[in-house]
C-alpha positions in Angstrom: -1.0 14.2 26.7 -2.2 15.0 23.0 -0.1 14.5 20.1 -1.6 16.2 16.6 -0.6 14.4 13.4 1.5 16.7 12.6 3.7 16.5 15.9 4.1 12.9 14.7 5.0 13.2 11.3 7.9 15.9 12.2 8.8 13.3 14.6 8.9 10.6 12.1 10.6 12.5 9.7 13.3 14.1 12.2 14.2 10.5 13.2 13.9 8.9 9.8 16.7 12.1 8.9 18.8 11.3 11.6 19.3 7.7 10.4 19.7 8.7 6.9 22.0 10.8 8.1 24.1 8.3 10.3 24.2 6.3 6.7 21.6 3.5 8.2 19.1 3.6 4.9 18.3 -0.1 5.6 17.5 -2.7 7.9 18.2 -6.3 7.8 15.5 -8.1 10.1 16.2 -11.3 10.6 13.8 -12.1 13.6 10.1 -12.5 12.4 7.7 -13.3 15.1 7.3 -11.2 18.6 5.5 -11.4 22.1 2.5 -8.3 22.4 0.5 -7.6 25.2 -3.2 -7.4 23.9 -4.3 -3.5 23.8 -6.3 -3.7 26.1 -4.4 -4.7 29.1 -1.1 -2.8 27.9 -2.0 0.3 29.2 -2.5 -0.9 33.2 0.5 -1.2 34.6 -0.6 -2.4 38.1 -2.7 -5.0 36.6 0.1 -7.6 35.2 -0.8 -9.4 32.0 -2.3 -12.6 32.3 -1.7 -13.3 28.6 0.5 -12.7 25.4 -0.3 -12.9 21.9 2.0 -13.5 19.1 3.0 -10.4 16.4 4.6 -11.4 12.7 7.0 -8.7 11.6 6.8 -9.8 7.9 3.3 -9.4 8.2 3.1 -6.3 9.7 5.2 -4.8 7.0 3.4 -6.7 4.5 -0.1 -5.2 5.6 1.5 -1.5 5.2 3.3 -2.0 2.2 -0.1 -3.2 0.4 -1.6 0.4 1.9 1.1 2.1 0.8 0.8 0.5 -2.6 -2.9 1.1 -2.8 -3.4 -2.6 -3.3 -5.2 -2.2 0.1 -7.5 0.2 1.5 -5.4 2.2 4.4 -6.7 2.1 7.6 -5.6 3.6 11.4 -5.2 0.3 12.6 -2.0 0.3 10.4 -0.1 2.6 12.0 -0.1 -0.1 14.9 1.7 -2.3 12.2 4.1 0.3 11.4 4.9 1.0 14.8 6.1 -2.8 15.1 8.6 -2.6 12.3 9.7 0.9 13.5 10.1 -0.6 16.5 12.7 -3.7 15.6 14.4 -0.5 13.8 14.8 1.3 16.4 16.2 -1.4 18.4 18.4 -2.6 15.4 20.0 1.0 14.8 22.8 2.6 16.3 22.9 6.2 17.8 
């Protein structure tokens, strides 16, 4: 599979539309902290984890929010911290 960047960012913005749309502009996440499955053994399904670690939601969004504030210099690694929030979102919204 490849995905280009901007095959993602119509995605993004196609689902960001639709919620704006369905009148969900804002999330209220109560619930903080999360299990992961360390990258490298996420990706092997035969080979069951062993180990979890522990994700922070406020963090996460705190990390991007500094990039997107330029109060931080913006790295890849922070789409991974996007992708947690969007990820409570997506559980949180309806439709």
């Amino acid at each position: 599979m490849k995905v280009s960047t901007d095959e993602l960012r119509g995605a993004a913005l196609a689902l960001l539309r639709h919620l704006d749309e369905s009148g969900q502009k804002e999330f209220e996440i109560d619930e903080d902290f999360y299990w992961d499955v360390p990258a490298d053994k996420r990706y092997s399904p035969y080979d069951e984890p062993k180990e979890l670690t522990i994700g922070q939601l406020s963090d996460d969004w705190s990390e991007v929010a500094l990039m997107t504030h330029g109060s931080r210099e913006t790295v890849a690694y922070g789409l991974v911290w996007l992708a947690a929030v969007l990820r409570r979102v997506g559980e949180k919204a309806i439709g």
